[in-house]
C-alpha positions in Angstrom: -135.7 143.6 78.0 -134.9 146.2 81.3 -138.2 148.2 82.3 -137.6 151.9 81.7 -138.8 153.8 84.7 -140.4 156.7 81.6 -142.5 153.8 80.9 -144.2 153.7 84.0 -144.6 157.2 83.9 -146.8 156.9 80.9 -148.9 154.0 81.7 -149.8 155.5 84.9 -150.9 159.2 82.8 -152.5 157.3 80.5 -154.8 155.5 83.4 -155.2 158.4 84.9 -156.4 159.8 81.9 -159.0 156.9 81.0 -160.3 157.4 84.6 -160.9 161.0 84.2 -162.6 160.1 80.6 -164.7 157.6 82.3 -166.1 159.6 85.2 -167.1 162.7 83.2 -168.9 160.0 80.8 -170.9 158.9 84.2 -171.2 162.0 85.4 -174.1 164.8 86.5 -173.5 166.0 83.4 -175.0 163.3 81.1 -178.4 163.8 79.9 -178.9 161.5 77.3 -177.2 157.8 76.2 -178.3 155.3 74.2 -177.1 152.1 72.3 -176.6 152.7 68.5 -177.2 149.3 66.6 -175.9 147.2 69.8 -172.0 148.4 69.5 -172.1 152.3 69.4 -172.3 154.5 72.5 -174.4 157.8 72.0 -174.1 160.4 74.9 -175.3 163.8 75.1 -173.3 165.8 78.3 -174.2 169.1 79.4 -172.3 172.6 78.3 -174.2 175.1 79.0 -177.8 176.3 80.2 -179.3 175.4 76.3 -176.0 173.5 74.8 -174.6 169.8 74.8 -172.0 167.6 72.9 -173.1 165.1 71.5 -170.9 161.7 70.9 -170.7 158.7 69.2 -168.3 156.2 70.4 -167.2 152.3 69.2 -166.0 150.8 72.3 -163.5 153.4 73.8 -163.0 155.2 70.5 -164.7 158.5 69.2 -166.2 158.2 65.8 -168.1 161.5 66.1 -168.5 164.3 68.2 -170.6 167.5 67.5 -172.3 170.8 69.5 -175.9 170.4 69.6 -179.0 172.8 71.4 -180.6 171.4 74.3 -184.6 172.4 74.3 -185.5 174.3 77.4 -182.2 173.7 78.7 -183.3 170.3 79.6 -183.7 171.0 83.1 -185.9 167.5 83.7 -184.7 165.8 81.1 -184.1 165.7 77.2 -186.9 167.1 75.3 -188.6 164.2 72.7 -187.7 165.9 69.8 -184.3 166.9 71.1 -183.5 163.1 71.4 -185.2 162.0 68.2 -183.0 164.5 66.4 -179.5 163.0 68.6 -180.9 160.0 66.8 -180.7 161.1 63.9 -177.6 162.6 64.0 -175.7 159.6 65.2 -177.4 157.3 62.7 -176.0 159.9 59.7 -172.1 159.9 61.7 -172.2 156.1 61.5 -173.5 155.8 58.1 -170.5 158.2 57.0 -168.1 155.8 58.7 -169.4 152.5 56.7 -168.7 151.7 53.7 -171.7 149.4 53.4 -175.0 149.5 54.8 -177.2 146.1 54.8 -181.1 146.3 55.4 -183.0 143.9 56.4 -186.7 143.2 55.6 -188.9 142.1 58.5 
């Protein structure tokens, strides 16, 4: 099968695309990330002076992605119960996702 030069076109937008993704994931603007049960990615990035998004991701996908406040504007960091509430929220978005949810007892 010939090579289409539109093709090219659109691989190369859609790298240049992942690379913007990527470096606004590692950028200044990240306050907060964590690892959600060893496979989800939870970020917090800066918005505004007292606002954030928050995201939950599975590998390169988005599973969630919501507005939250950001305590004192976080200027040295997130705030302990700012985070503990992040927590929260990204353990209820991956709940919602699953159809199943095993415990285990230690």
């Amino acid at each position: 099968m010939a090579r289409r030069p539109g093709n090219r076109r659109v691989t190369k937008s859609v790298k240049r695309a992942q690379k913007r993704t990527a470096s606004v994931q590692n950028s200044e603007t990240e306050i907060w990330s964590s690892m959600l049960d060893g496979r989800y990615t939870v970020a917090v990035h800066r918005l505004g002076p007292y606002r954030g998004e928050l995201t939950v991701r599975d590998g390169i996908g988005l599973m969630h992605r919501r507005e939250v406040t950001l305590m004192y504007g976080a200027i040295f960091g997130p705030d302990v119960d700012d985070v503990s509430a992040w927590r929260d929220i990204a353990a209820a978005s991956r709940l919602a996702k699953t159809t199943s949810v095993v415990f285990h007892s230690a």
